[in-house]
N, C-alpha and C positions, 0 to 999 in steps of 0.2 A: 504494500500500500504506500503511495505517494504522501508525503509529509511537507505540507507547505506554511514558510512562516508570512503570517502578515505585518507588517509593522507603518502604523497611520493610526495620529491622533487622535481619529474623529471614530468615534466606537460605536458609531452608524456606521460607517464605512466597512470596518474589522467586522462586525456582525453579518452582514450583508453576504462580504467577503466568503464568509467561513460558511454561513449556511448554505449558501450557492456551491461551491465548491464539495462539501460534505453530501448534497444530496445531489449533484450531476455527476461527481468523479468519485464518490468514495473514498474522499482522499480525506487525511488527518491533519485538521489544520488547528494551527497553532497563534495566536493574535500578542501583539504586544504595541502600548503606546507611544514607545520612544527611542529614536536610535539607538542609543545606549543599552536599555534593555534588547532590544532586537541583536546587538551584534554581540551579546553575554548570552541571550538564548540560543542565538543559532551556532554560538561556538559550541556549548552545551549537549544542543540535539542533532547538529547536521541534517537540518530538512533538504529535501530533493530540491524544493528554489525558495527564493526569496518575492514578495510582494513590497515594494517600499514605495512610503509616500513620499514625494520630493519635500514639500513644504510641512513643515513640523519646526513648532516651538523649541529651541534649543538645538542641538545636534538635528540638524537638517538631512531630507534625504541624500544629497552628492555628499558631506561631510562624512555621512551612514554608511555611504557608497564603498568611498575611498578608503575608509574603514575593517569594512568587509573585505574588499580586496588586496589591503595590505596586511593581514591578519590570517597568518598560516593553516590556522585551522576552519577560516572561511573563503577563503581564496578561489574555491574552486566550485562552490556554490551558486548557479547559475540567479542574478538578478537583475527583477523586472520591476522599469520605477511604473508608480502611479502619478498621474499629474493634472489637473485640472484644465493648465497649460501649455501645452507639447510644441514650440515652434522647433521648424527643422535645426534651427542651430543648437537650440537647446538635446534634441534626440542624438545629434552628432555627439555634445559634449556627453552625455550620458553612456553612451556607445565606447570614446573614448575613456572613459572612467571603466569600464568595466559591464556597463550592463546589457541587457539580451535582449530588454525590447523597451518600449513605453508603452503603456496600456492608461488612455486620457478615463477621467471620470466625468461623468457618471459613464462607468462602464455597464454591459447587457447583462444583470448574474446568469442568464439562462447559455450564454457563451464564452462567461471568463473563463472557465475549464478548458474549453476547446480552443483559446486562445492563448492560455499557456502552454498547454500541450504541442500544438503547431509552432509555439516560439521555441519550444525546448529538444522540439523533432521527440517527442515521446508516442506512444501509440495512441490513436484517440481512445481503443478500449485497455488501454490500462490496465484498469481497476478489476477489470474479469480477469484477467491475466494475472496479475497480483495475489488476487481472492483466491485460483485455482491451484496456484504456487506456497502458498500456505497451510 
């Protein structure tokens, strides 16, 4: 089973997030409000990817970013920013930092799954596959 961490302020968002996710892909998600704690859980638990909000109070998402990516035992953790915002230079800089895609909000929950999935080249049925291997 796929383990996804989310991390974003807004605990409408994380909610959203994790329900959508939990009942299209059967995945285990995990939610946290603040870069900081996001890049102490994900060293922690090593989820399959990352969900990050750019814009967060204190430790930002690029701060979060660059973070993750210099941090040995998160390095290699594929992430994907959220952002309300997405201009192509900002996607470039995100790209350049380390991340796998931008997903803008409000995003569709009936397709974030298959849109992590297709950013991450994972299977779209997964989660059977996972289930059967258990």
């Amino acid at each position: 089973m796929k383990q996804i961490l989310v991390i974003d302020d807004e605990a409408d968002i994380c909610e959203i997030a994790k329900i959508s996710l939990q009942i299209t892909k059967q995945w285990q998600v995990l939610t946290v409000a603040s870069g900081q704690e996001g890049v102490s859980v994900a060293t922690e638990t090593q989820p399959d990817a990352i969900l990050l909000d750019v814009v967060m109070p204190g430790l930002d998402g690029l701060h979060t970013l660059k973070l993750l990516k210099e941090t040995p035992a998160t390095r290699h953790i594929p992430v994907i920013m959220l952002t309300a915002a997405g201009s192509m230079v900002t996607q470039r800089q995100y790209a350049e930092l380390g991340a796998q895609a931008v997903v803008t909000k409000p995003f569709d929950p009936g397709l974030l799954g298959n849109q992590i999935a297709n950013v991450l080249s994972w299977d779209i049925d997964d989660h059977r596959t996972d289930r059967q291997a258990s």
